[in-house]
C-alpha positions in Angstrom: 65.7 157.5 -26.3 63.7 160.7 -25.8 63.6 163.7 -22.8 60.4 165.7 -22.3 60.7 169.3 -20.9 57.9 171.2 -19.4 57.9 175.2 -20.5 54.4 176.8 -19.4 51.4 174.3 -20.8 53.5 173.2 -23.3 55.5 170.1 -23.2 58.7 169.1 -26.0 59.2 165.3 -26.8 62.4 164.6 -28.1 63.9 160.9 -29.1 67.6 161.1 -26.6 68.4 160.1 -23.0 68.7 162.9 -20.6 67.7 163.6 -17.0 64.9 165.8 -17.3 61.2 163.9 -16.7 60.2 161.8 -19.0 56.7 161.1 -20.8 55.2 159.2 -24.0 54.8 155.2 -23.3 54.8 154.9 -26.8 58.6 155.9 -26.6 61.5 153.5 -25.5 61.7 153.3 -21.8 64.6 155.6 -20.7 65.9 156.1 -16.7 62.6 156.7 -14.5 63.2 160.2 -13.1 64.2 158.5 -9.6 67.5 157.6 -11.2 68.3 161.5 -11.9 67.6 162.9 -8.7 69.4 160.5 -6.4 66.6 159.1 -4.9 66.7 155.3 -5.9 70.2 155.4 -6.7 71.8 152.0 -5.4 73.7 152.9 -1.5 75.4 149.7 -1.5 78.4 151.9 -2.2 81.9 151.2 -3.8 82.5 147.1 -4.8 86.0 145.1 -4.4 86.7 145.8 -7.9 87.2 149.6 -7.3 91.1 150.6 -7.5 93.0 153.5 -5.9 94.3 155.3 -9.2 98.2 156.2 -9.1 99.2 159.8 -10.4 100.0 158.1 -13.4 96.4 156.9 -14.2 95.4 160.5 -13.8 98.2 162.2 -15.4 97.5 164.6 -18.6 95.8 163.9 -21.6 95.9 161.2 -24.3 96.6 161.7 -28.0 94.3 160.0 -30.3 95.6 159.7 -34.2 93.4 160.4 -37.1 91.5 157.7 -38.4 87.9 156.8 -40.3 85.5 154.7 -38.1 82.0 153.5 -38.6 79.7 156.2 -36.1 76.6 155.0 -35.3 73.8 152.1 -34.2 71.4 150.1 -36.1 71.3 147.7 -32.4 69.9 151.1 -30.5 67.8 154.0 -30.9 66.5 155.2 -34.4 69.0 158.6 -33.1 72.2 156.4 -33.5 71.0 156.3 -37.2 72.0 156.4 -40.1 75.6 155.0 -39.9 78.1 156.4 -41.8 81.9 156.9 -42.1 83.2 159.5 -40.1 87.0 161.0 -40.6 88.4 162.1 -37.2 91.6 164.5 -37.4 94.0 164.1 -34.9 93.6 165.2 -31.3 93.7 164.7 -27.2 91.6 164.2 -25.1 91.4 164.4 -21.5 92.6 161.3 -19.8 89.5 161.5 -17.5 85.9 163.6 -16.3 86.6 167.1 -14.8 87.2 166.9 -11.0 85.3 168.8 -8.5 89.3 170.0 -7.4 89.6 171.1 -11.0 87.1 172.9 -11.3 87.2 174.7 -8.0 91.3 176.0 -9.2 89.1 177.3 -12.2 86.8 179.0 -10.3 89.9 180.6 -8.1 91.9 181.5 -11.2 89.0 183.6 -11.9 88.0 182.0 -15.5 85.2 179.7 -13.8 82.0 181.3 -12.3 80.9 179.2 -9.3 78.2 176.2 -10.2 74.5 178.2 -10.8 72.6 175.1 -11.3 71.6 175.7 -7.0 68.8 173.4 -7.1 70.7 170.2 -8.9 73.8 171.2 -6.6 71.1 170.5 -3.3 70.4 167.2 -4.8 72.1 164.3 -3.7 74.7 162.9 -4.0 77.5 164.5 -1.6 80.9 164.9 -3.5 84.6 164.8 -2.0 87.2 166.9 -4.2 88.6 163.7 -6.0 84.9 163.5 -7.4 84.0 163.7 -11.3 81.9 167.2 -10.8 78.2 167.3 -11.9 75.7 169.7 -12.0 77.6 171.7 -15.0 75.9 173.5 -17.0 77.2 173.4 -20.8 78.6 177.0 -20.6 80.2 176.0 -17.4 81.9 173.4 -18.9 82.9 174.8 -22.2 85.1 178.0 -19.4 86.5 175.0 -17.8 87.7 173.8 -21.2 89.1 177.1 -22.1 90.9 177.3 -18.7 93.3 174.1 -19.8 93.5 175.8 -23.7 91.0 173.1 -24.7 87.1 172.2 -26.1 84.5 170.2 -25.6 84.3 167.1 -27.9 82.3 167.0 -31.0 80.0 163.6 -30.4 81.9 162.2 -33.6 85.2 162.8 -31.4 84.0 161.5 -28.8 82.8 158.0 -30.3 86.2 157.9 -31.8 88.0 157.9 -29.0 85.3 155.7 -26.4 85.8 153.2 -29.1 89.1 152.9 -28.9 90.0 154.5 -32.4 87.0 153.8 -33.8 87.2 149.6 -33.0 84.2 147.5 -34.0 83.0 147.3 -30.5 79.9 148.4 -28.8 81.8 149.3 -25.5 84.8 151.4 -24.2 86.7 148.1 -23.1 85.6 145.9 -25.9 82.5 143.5 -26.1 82.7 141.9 -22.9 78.8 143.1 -21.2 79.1 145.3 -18.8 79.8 144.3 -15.1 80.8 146.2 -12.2 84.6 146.0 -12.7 84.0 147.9 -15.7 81.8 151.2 -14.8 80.8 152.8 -12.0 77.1 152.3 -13.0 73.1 151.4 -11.6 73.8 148.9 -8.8 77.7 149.0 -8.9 77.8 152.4 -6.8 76.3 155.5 -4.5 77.1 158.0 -6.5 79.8 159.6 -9.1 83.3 158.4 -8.2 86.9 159.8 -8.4 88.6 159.0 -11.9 90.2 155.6 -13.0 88.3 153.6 -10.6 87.9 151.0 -12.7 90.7 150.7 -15.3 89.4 146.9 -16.6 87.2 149.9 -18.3 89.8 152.0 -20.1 90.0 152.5 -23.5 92.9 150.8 -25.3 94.8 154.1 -25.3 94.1 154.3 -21.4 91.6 156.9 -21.3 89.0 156.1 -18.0 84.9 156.0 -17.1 84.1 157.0 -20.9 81.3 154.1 -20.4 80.5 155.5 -16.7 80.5 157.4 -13.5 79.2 160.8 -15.3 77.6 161.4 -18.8 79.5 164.1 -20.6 78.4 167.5 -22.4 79.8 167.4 -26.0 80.0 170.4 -28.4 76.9 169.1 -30.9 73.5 170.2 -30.8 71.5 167.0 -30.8 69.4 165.8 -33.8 67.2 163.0 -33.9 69.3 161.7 -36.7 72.5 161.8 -38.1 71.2 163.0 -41.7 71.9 166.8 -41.0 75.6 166.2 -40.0 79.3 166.0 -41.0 81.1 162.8 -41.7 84.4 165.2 -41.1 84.1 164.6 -37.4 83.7 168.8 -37.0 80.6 169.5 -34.5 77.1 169.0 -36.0 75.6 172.6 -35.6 71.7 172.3 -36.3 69.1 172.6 -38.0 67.4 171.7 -34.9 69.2 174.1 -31.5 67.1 172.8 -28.6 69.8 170.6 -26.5 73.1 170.1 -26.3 74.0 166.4 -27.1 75.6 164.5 -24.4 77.7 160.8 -24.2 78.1 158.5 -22.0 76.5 156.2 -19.1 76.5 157.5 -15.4 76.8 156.4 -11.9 73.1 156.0 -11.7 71.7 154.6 -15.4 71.5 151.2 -16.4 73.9 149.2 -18.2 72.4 149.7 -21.8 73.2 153.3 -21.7 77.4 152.5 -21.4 77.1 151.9 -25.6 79.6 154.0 -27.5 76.9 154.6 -30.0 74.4 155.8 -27.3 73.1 159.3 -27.1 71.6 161.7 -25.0 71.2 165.5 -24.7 70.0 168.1 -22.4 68.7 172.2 -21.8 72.2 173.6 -22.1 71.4 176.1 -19.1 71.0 173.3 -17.3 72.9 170.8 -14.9 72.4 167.5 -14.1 73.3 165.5 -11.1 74.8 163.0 -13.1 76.2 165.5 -16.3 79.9 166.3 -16.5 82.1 166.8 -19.3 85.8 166.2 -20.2 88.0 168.5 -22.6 89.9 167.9 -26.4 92.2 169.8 -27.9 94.4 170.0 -31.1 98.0 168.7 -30.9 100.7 166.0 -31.8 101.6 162.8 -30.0 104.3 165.0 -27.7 101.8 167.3 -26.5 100.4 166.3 -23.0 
């Protein structure tokens, strides 16, 4: 997986999936940069497997016990590598992708700046309030987390809990291959969806679109490899500060990139029209 980012004459190659342009045959293909800015994303719009989520579906976050799990790839990219065992405290996690409604009470509350990503915001697609929101930057996110007491996910966290606890399986709802009744994904939909769409998806503990519909920022800055970071599930914090690592497949990438093990990161000043996030926090099984 790799991005490429253009910064005067000089141009960064770095092994991840992300949606800035991309470069270096020599590299894994990746999304061409089509896929990122709408324009060849598939307008056949929603399928008869999508489902009108009840308040329940959407209701609070979901409490994830402590447990070891295997984190990591050797089926991928060489960035899913090494595997080791990871030991994951207890948390929550949101039940599903911050809403463009959700965000917008932030921004009234007055602890949310409006989006200032204007030129991914002018992309398509066009989102209704029930929308996952895009285009957040990684500081945009992290308010929105703060708003609702939480944090963004550490990418160990996060592969915890989109493997169901840390299940021997390479996708959110097991090792089925990924089909339309799964994800909102390349081919399956127009653009980023409202949450719990597609609940044959969900986790076992019920949480939605971790394989879909937006890729999320997490709280890691993204390595190449897992050498430089800690098997106690806390957030891996360098050497390398470049990008912000991201999880997750999206409403307009291919089916490969739904993997729990798969990784991507981006610029963390910048948005992406197919980049949201979702918030953890600390608590017990009674907290919602």
């Amino acid at each position: 997986m790799r991005w490429t980012a253009a910064i005067g004459l000089f141009t960064f190659a770095v092994q991840c999936h992300c949606g800035l342009a991309l470069s270096a045959s020599d590299l894994p293909d990746g999304p061409d940069s089509a896929d990122t800015d709408g324009s060849s994303i598939d307008t056949s719009g929603p399928t008869d497997t999508d489902e009108t989520p009840t308040d329940s579906d959407l209701s609070g976050w979901v409490f994830l016990d402590s447990g070891q799990f295997e984190m990591g790839s050797t089926s991928g990219d060489s960035d899913e590598t090494p595997i080791r065992t990871v030991t994951v405290s207890a948390f929550l996690l949101m039940r599903t992708e911050i809403t463009v409604e959700q965000y917008e009470h932030c921004v009234e509350a007055g602890q949310c700046t409006p989006l200032s990503d204007a030129a991914c915001l002018a992309k398509p697609p066009v989102l209704v309030p029930q929308s996952a929101r895009n285009c957040l930057t990684f500081q945009e996110a992290l308010d929105y987390c703060a708003f609702v007491d939480g944090f963004l996910p550490s990418e160990a966290q996060w592969e915890f809990a989109a493997s169901s606890r840390g299940a021997n399986q390479p996708y959110p709802w097991g090792v089925a291959p990924p089909m339309c009744e799964h994800a909102v994904m390349k081919g399956c939909a127009s653009g980023p969806a409202p949450p719990c769409t597609k609940p044959t998806g969900n986790t076992t503990e019920g949480l939605c679109d971790m394989g879909g519909n937006m890729r999320e920022w997490v709280m890691d800055w993204y390595q190449n490899t897992y050498e430089p970071c800690p098997t106690d599930g806390t957030v891996c914090e360098g050497p390398s500060q470049l990008a912000r690592a991201m999880r997750g497949g999206a409403y307009n990438t291919p089916a490969s990139y739904l993997r729990n093990a798969d990784r991507g990161a981006n610029y963390p000043t910048e948005g992406q029209v197919d980049l949201g996030a979702r918030c953890a926090r600390f608590g017990s099984q009674g907290v919602k």
